[in-house]
C-alpha positions as CSV (number, residue, x, y, z in Angstrom):
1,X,90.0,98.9,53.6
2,X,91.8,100.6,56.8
3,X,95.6,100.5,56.8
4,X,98.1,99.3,59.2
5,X,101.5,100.2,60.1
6,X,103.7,97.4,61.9
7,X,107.5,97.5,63.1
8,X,109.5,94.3,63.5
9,X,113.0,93.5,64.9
10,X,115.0,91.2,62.7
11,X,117.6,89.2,63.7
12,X,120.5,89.0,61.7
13,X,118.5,88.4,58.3
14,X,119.9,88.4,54.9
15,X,118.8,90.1,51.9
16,X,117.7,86.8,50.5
17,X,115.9,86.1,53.6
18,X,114.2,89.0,53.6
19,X,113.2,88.4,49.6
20,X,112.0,84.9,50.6
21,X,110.0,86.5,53.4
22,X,108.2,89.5,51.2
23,X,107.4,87.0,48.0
24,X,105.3,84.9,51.2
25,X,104.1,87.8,52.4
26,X,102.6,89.5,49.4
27,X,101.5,86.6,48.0
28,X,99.1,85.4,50.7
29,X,95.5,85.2,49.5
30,X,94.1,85.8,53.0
31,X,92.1,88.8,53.6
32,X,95.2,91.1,54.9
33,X,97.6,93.1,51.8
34,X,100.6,93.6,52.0
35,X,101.3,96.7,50.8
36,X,104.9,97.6,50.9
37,X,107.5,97.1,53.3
38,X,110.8,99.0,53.7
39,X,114.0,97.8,55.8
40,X,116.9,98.6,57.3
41,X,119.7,95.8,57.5
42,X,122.6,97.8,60.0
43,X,119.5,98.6,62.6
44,X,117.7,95.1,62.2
45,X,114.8,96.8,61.5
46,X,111.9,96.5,59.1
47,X,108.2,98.5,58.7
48,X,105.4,96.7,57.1
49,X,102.1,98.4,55.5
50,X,99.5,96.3,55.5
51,X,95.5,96.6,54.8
52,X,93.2,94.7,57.1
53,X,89.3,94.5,57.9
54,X,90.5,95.5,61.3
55,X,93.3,94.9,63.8
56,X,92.7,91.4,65.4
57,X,92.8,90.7,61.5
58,X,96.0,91.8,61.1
59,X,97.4,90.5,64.1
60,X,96.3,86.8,63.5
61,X,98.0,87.1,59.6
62,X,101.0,88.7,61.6
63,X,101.1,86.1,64.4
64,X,100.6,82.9,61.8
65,X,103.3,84.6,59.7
66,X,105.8,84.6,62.3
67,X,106.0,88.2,62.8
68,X,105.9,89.3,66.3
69,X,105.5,93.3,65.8
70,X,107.0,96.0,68.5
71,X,104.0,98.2,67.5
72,X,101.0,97.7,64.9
73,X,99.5,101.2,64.3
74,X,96.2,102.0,62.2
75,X,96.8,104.6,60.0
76,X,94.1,107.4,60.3
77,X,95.7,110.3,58.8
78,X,98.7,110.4,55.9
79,X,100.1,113.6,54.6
80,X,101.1,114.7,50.9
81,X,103.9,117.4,51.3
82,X,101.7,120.3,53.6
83,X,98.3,118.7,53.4
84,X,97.0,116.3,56.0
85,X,94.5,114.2,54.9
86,X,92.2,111.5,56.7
87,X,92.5,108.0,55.2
């Protein structure tokens, strides 16, 4: 299933926010995954990975979420160390 890259800005959200906020993410039974997320409290700042049929799918879940993204990216290619390889 293609994969998705998403930025968000938060605004001022705790750590337990942001716990509250993955448990509903990851435990959505719709047809988008999310995969992992990593954060950064200082910058406001959070990346989501996500796997979607396509990208109005992932928009929607994003949208109905609550999540407004600066950019939603579909990830083609990933690299391991020196080797690119298409996903």
């Amino acid at each position: 299933m293609p994969r998705y890259l998403s930025l968000h800005t938060l605004a001022c959200m705790t750590r337990q926010a942001a716990e509250a906020l993955v448990k509903s993410l990851a435990t959505d039974s719709e047809a988008v995954t999310l995969r992992r997320t990593t954060w950064n409290f200082v910058e406001g700042r959070m990346l989501a990975e996500l796997e979607a049929p396509d990208r109005e799918t992932a928009e929607r879940w994003l949208e109905r979420k609550g999540m407004r993204p600066q950019w939603l990216m579909r990830i083609e290619y990933e690299s391991t160390g020196a080797e690119l390889k298409a996903v």
